[in-house]
C-alpha positions in Angstrom: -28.2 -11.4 11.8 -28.6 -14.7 9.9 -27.2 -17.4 11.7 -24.4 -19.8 9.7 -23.4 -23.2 9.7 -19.4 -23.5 9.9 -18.5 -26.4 6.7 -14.9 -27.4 6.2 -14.3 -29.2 3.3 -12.8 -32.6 3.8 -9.3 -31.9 2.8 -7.9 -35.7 3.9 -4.6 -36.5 1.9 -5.5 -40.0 2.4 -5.4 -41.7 -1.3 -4.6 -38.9 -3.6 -2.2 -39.0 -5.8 1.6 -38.6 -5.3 1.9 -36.3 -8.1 0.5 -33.3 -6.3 3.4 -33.5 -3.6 5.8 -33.1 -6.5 6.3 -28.8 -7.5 2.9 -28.0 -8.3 3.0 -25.5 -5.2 3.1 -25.2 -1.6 2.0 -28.1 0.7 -1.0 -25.9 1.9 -1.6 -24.6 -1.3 -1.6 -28.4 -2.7 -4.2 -28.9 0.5 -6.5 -26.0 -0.4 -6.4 -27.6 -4.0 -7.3 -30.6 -2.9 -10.4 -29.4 -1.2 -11.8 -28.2 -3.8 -11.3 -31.9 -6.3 -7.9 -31.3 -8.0 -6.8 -34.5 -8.5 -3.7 -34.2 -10.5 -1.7 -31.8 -12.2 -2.4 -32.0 -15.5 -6.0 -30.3 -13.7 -4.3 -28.0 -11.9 -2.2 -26.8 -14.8 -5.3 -26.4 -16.7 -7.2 -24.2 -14.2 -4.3 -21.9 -13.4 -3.1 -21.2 -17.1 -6.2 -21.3 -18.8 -5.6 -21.0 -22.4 -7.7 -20.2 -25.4 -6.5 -23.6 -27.2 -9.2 -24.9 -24.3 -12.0 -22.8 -25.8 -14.4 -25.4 -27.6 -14.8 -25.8 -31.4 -18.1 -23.3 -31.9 -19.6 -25.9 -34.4 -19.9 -28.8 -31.5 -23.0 -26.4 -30.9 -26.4 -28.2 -31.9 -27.5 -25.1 -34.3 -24.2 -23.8 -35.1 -23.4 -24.7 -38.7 -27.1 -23.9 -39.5 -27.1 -20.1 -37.8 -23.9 -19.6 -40.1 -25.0 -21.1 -43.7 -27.9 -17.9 -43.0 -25.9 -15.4 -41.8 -23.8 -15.9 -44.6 -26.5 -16.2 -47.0 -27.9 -13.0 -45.7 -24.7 -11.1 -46.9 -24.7 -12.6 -50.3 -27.8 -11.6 -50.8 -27.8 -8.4 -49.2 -30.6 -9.1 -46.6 -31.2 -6.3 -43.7 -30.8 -7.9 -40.4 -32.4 -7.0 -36.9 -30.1 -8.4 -33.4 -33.1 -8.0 -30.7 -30.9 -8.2 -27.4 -31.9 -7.4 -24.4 -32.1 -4.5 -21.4 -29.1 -5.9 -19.0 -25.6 -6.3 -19.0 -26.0 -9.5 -20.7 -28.5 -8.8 -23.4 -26.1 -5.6 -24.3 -23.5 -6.9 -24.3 -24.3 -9.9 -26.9 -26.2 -7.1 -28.6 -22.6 -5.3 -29.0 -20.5 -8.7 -30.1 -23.2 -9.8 -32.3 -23.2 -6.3 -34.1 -19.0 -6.1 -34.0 -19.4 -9.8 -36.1 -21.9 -8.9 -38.9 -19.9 -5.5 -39.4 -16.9 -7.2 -39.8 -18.5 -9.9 -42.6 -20.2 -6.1 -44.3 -23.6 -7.9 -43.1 -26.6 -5.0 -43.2 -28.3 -4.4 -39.7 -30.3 -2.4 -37.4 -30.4 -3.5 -33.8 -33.5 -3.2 -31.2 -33.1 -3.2 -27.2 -35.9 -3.3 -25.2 -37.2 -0.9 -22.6 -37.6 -2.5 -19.7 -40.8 -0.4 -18.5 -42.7 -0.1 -21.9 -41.9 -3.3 -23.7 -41.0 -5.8 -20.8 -39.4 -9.5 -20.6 -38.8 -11.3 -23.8 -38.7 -10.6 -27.3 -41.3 -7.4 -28.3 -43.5 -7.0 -31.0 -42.3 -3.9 -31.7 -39.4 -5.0 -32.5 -41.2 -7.7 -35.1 -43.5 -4.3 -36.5 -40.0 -2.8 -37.1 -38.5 -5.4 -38.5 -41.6 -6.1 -41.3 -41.1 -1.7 -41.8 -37.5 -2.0 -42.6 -37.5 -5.1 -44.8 -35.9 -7.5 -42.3 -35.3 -10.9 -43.4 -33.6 -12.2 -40.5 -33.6 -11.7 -36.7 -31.8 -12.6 -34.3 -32.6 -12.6 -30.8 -29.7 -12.5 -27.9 -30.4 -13.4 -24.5 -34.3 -13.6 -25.0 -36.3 -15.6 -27.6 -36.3 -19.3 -26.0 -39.6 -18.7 -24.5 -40.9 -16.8 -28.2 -42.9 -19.3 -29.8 -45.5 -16.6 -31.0 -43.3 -13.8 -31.5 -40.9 -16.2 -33.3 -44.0 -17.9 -35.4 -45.4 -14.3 -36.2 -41.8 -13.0 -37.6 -41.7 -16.6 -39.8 -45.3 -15.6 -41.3 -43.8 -12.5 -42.7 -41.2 -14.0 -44.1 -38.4 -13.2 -41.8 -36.1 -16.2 -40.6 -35.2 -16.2 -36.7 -31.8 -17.0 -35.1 -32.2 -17.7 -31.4 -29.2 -17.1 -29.4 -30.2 -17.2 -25.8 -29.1 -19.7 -22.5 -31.9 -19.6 -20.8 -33.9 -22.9 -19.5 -36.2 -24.6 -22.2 -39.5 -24.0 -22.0 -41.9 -26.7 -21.3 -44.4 -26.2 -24.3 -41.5 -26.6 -26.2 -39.0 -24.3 -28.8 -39.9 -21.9 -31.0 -39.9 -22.3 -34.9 -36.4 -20.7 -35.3 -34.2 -21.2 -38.0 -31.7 -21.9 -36.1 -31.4 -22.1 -32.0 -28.1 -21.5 -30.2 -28.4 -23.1 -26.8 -26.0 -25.9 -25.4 -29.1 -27.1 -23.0 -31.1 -28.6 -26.4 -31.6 -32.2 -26.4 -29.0 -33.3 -28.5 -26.3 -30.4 -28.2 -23.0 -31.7 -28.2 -21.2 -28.5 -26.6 -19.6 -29.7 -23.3 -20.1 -26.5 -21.8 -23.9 -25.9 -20.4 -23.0 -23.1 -18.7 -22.3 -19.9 -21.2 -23.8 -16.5 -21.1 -26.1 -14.9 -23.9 -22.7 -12.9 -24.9 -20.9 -16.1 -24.0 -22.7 -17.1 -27.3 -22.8 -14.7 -29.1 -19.2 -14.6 -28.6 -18.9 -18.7 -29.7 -21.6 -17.3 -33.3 -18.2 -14.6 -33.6 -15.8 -17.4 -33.5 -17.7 -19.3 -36.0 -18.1 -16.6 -38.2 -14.8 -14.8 -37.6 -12.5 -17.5 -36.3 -9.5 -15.7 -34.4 -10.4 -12.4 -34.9 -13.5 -13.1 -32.8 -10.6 -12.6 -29.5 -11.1 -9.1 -30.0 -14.1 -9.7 -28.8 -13.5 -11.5 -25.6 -14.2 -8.0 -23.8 -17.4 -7.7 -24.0 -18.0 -11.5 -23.8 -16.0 -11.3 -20.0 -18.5 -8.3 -19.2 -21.5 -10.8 -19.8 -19.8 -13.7 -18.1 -19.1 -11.8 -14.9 -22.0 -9.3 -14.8 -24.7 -11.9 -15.3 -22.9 -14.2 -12.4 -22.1 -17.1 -14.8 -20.4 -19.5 -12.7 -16.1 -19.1 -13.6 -15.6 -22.4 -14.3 -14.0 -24.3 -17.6 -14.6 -22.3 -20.8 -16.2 -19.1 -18.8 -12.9 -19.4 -16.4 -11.0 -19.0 -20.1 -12.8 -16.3 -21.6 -12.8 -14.6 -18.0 -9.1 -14.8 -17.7 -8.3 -13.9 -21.1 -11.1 -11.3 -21.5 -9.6 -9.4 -18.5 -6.4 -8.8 -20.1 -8.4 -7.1 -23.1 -10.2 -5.1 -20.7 -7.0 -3.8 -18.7 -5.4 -2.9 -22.1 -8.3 -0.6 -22.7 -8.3 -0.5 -26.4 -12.1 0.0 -27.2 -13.0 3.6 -26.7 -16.3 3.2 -24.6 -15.1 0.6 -21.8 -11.9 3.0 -21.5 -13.7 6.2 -21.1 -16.4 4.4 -18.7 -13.6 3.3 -16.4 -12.1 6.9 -16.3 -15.8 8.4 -15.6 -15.9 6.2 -12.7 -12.7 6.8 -11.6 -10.9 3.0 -11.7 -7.6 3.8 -12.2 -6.4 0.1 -11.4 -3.8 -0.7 -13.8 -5.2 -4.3 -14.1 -9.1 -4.7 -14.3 -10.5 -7.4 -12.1 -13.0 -9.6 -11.9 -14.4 -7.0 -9.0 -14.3 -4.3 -11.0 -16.6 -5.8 -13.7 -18.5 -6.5 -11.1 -18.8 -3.2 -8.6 -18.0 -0.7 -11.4 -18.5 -1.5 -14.4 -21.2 -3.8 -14.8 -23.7 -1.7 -12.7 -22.8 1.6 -14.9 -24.1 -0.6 -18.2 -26.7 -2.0 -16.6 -28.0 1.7 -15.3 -29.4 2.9 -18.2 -31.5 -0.3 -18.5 -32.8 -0.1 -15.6 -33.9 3.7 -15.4 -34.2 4.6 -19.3 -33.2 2.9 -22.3 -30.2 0.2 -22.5 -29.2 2.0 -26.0 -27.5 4.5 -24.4 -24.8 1.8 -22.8 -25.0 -0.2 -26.2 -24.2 2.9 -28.1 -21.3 3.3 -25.8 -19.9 -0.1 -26.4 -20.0 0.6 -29.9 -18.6 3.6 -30.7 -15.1 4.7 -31.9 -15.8 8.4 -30.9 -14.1 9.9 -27.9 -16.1 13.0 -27.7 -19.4 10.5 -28.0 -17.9 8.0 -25.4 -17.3 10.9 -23.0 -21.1 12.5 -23.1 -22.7 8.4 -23.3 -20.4 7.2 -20.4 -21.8 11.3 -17.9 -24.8 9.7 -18.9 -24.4 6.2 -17.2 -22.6 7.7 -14.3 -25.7 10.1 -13.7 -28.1 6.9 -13.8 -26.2 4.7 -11.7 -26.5 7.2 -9.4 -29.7 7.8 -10.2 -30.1 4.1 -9.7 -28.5 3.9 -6.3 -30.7 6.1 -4.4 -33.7 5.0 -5.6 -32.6 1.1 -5.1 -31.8 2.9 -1.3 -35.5 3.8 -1.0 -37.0 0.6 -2.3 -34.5 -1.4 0.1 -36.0 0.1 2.9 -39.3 -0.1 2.2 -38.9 -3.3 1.8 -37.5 -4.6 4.5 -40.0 -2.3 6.3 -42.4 -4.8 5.2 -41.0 -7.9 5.5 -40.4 -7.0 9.2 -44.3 -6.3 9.2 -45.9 -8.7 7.8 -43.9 -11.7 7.6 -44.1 -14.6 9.9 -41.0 -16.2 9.1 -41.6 -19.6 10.8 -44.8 -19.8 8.2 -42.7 -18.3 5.1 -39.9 -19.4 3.6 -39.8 -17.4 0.2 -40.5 -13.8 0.7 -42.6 -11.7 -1.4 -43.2 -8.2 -1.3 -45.2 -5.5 -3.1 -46.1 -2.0 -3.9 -47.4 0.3 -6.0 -44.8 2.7 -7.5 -41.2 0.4 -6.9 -39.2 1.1 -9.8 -39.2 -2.1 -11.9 -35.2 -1.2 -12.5 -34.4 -1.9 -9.6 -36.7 -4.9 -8.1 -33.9 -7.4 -8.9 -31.1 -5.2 -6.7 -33.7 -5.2 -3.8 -34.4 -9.0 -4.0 -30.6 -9.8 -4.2 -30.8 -7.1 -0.6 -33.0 -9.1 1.1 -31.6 -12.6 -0.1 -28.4 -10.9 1.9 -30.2 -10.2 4.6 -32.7 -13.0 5.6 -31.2 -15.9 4.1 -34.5 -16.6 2.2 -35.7 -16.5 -1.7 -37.1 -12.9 -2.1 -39.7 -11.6 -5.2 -40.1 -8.1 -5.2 -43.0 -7.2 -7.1 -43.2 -3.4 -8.7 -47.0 -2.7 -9.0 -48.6 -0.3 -11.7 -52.3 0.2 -13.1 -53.6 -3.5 -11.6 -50.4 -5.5 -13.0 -47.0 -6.5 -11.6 -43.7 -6.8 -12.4 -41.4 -9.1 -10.2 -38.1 -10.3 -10.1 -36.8 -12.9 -7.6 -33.4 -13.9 -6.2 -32.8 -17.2 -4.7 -30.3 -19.2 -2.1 -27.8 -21.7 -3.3 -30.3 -24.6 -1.9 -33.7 -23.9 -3.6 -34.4 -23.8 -7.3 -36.4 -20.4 -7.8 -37.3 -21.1 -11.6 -38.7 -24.8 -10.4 -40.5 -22.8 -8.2 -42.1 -20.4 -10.7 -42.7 -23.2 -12.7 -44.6 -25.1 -10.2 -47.2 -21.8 -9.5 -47.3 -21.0 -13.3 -50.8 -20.3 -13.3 -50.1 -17.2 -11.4 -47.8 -15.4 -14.1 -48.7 -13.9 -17.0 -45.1 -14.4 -18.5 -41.7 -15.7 -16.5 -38.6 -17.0 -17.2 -35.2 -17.2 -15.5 -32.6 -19.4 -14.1 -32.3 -21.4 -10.7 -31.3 -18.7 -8.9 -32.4 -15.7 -10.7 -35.8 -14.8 -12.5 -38.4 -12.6 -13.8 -42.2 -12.5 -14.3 -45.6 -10.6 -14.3 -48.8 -11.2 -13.0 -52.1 -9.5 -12.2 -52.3 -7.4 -8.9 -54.9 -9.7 -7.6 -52.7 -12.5 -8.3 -50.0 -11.4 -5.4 -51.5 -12.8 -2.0 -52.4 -16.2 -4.0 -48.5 -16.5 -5.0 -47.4 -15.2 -1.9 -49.6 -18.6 -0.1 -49.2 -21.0 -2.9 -45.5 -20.5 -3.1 -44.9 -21.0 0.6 -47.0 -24.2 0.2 -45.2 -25.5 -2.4 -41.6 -24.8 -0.7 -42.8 -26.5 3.0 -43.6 -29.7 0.4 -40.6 -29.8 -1.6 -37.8 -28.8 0.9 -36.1 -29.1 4.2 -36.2 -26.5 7.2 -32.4 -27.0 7.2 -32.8 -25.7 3.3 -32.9 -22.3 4.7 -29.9 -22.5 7.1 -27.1 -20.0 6.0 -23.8 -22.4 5.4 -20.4 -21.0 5.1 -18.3 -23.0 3.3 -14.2 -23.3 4.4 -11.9 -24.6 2.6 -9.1 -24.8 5.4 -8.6 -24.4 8.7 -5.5 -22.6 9.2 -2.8 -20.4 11.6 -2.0 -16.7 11.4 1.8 -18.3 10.5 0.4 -20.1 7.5 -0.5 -16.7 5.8 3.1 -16.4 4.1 4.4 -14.4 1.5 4.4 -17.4 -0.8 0.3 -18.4 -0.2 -0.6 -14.9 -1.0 0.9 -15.1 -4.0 -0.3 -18.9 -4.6 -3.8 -17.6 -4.1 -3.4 -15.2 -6.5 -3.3 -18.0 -9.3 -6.7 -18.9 -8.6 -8.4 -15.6 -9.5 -10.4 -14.5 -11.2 -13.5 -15.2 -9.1 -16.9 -15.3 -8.9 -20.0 -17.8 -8.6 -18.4 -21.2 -9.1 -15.0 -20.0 -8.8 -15.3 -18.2 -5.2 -12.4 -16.6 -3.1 -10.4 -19.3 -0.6 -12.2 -19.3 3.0 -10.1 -19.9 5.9 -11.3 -20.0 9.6 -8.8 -19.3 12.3 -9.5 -20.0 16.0 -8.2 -18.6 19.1 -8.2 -14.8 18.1 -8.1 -11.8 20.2 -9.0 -8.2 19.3 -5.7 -6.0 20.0 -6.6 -2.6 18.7 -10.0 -0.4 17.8 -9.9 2.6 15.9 -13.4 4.1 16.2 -14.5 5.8 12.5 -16.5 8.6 12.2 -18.0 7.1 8.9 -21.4 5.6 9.2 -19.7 2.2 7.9 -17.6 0.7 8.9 -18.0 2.1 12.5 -14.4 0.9 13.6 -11.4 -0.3 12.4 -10.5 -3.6 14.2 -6.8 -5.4 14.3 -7.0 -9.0 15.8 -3.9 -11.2 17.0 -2.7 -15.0 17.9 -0.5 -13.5 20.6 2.4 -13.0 18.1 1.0 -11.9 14.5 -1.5 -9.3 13.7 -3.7 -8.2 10.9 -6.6 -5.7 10.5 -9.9 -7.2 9.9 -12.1 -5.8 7.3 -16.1 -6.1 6.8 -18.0 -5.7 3.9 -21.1 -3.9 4.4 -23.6 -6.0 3.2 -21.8 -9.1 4.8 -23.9 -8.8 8.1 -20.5 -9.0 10.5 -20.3 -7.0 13.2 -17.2 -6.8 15.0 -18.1 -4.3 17.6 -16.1 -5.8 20.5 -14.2 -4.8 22.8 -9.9 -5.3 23.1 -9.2 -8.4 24.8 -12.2 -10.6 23.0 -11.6 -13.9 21.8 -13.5 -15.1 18.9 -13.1 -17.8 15.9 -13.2 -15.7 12.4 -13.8 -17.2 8.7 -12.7 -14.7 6.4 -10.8 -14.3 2.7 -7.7 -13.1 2.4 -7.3 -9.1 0.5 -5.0 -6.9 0.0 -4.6 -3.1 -0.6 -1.9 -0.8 -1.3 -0.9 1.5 1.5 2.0 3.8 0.6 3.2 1.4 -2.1 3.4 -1.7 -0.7 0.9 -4.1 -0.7 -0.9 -4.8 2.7 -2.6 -8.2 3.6 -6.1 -7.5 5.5 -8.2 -10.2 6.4 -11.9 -10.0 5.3 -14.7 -11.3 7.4 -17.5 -14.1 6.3 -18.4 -14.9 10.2 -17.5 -14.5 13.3 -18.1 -16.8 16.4 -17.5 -15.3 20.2 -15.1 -17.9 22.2 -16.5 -18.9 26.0 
């Protein structure tokens, strides 16, 4: 178990403003506000009714106006135009929009997804042969094509324009010769928000081309945000809230029939659900077959079709999850082997015949589980395909960049990227990357912190904070659930499980309130103590229904035994 650091946030009323004393909420909800920078509120307002009058004007983007004039030039003229998205939730997603917003202007078009094992990161040349054999004379790339320049420079020789919708980082050699480039981190990109998805702007293209009746679209653009872990913050935070309200009405065809495959019958579609349910079921066929199947899905009007597509994802998410169990295994089988984990702070791992679907899953697994950046690397045939996850304190696409020479390809984000490399290019990595993250961080870097927002009583759970807390969903990366630590506890009651997990069900007390504690499986808690111990617990507040009423269970981050 990963050891944590205990971090309250300084929550000191001292010089705040009166304001927040005066019916914005309770005086511990104003405290937990206050941890986390409210400062008035008119701020407060904002982030708990967020409205789609906050949504930015779509032409603030550097690239906007331009991507428009062509689009709209393109249906004049009656051009053919190919949307190149990508193999995840994300790149499907802003496939789907992107698809939804010519059809609507009567624009011509043929759309091209990867396949993850045959064609691989990026935009494929494939897809630029198949755009030259169907008389394409504009493509446009969603959630891949920064990082083009050739593919981008080939299409322009043969006489096809390029619109490049992606958010991924710049590349250092510079952008490719697009027509037009949708990305708010461009020098000179006036968008206040850095922080879209690829659907996020493809979603902002539909506004600019559609203007309200883009919102129909705010779906599929909430799928992106949450499934590719955008943080839920500001204009995300409003298509989020608003998109979830589209999602729980279930009016497109393909999302409905998905949910009923998978059996969520919630009423009201969470930010959890896209997460846990949904956005691994899209992301299935990606990562086993071909992403068409889930595009197809998103698309269609069809019951009959929605009902065979969505068998289809439920059988490769399954799929998915046992062969994401094997690869888990394996690989923490050799991390325990091999790695000397005072010598190596970023993991890597590799073997011949890992599924290259699932890599990313299994680096996320053991990010969970050691507290250290992981890059799992899928061999095949003297080449490599990787994927790496990262902790909060170290920058994994700084850290690619850094050991470039390595990589055949990479791209990515701080926290999450991919690449390919030559087999004999592994154990080099593996040593240079080590090197380069003893130079350029801290031991304490790799020291598992737990954030809290308050330090509070078993009293102060009332009736009117659970609902208070309720205001600040959804959540996510950016936007995370409150953290409370208690002290003092006791364990009343164990109910031993015969499940494999969780092994018991445990009910902890102050002396005069008590509440079951609840552990997530890939949390690393145990609570396997026996009645009568006294421990400190950080946990979130959940609830449940139990026979129609709604029960409050407290869910364990940590837990530190009392002498």
């Amino acid at each position: 178990m990963v050891q944590t650091v205990w971090a309250v946030r300084d929550s000191s009323e001292k010089g705040l403003p009166d304001e927040l004393d005066q019916g914005v909420g309770s005086p511990l909800f104003l405290k937990l506000l206050r941890s986390r920078g409210f400062q008035n509120s008119a701020e407060i307002e904002s982030y708990i009714n967020p409205s789609l009058a906050d949504l930015s004007n779509p032409f603030l983007m550097k690239g906007m106006r331009e991507a428009v004039s062509r689009i709209q030039k393109a249906r004049a003229n009656r051009e053919k135009v190919l949307i190149h998205g990508d193999y995840d939730v994300d790149g499907i997603t802003g496939a789907a929009i992107t698809s939804l917003a010519l059809e609507k202007l009567g624009v011509s078009h043929i759309t091209f997804l990867p396949e993850r094992a045959k064609d691989g990161y990026g935009v494929s040349r494939e897809a630029i042969q198949k755009a030259k054999q169907e008389g394409v004379s504009l493509l446009i790339t969603v959630d891949c094509g920064i990082s083009a320049g050739e593919e981008i420079r080939e299409a322009r020789e043969n006489g096809i324009d390029a619109i490049v919708i992606d958010h991924h980082r710049l590349p250092p050699e510079g952008l490719p010769p697009a027509f037009a480039i949708l990305n708010p981190l461009q020098e000179g990109c006036e968008y206040p928000f850095k922080e879209l998805s690829a659907g996020g702007l493809a979603f902002k293209l539909a506004q600019a081309l559609l203007d309200h009746q883009a919102l129909e679209l705010l779906d599929l653009a909430t799928l992106s945000t949450i499934a590719d872990l955008a943080p839920l913050i500001q204009e995300n935070r409003v298509i989020v809230t608003n998109g979830l309200r589209r999602l729980s009405e279930r009016k497109r065809v393909g999302i409905r029939v998905l949910a009923e495959t998978a059996s969520l019958r919630a009423r009201e579609i969470k930010a959890s659900h896209v997460g846990f349910v949904l956005g691994p079921r899209i992301n299935a066929t990606g990562r086993m077959s071909s992403a068409l199947t889930a595009l197809r899905l998103l698309l269609t009007e069809n019951e009959r079709e929605a009902a065979s597509l969505a068998q289809i994802l439920e059988g490769e998410n399954r799929e998915r999850r046992e062969t994401e169990r094997r690869i888990v295994a394996e690989a923490i089988d050799q991390v325990e082997r091999s790695v000397n984990f005072s010598r190596e702070q970023v993991l890597v791992v590799s073997q011949e015949g890992w599924h290259p679907g699932v890599i990313g899953i299994v680096a996320a697994r053991l990010v969970e589980r050691y507290y250290r950046p992981a890059l799992v690397i899928a061999l095949q045939d003297g080449k490599g395909k990787g994927s790496g996850r990262s902790i909060r304190s170290f920058n994994l696409f700084s850290a690619l960049e850094a050991n470039r020479e390595f990589f055949l390809e990479f791209g990515g984000h701080a926290q999450a990227a991919g690449f390919s490399l030559l087999e004999d290019q592994v154990l080099p990595l593996r040593k240079k990357i080590n090197e380069y993250s003893h130079a350029s961080y801290p031991a304490e870097a790799f020291l598992k912190s737990i954030e809290i927002d308050l330090e509070i009583n078993l009293a102060d759970l009332t009736p009117r904070l659970i609902k208070e807390l309720e205001l600040l969903e959804p959540h996510g990366i950016g936007n995370p659930k409150p953290v409370f630590v208690t002290r003092g506890l006791r364990v009343k009651k164990v109910m031993s499980s015969k499940a494999a997990f969780p092994r018991s069900r445990v009910w902890v007390t102050d002396g005069i309130l008590t509440y079951e504690v609840t552990v997530s499986e890939r949390s690393g808690v145990s609570l396997d103590f026996e009645k009568g111990t006294a421990f400190d617990l950080v946990y979130s507040v959940k609830q449940k229904k139990w026979e129609g009423e709604e029960v409050v269970l407290l869910e364990a981050k940590d837990v530190k035994l009392r002498a």
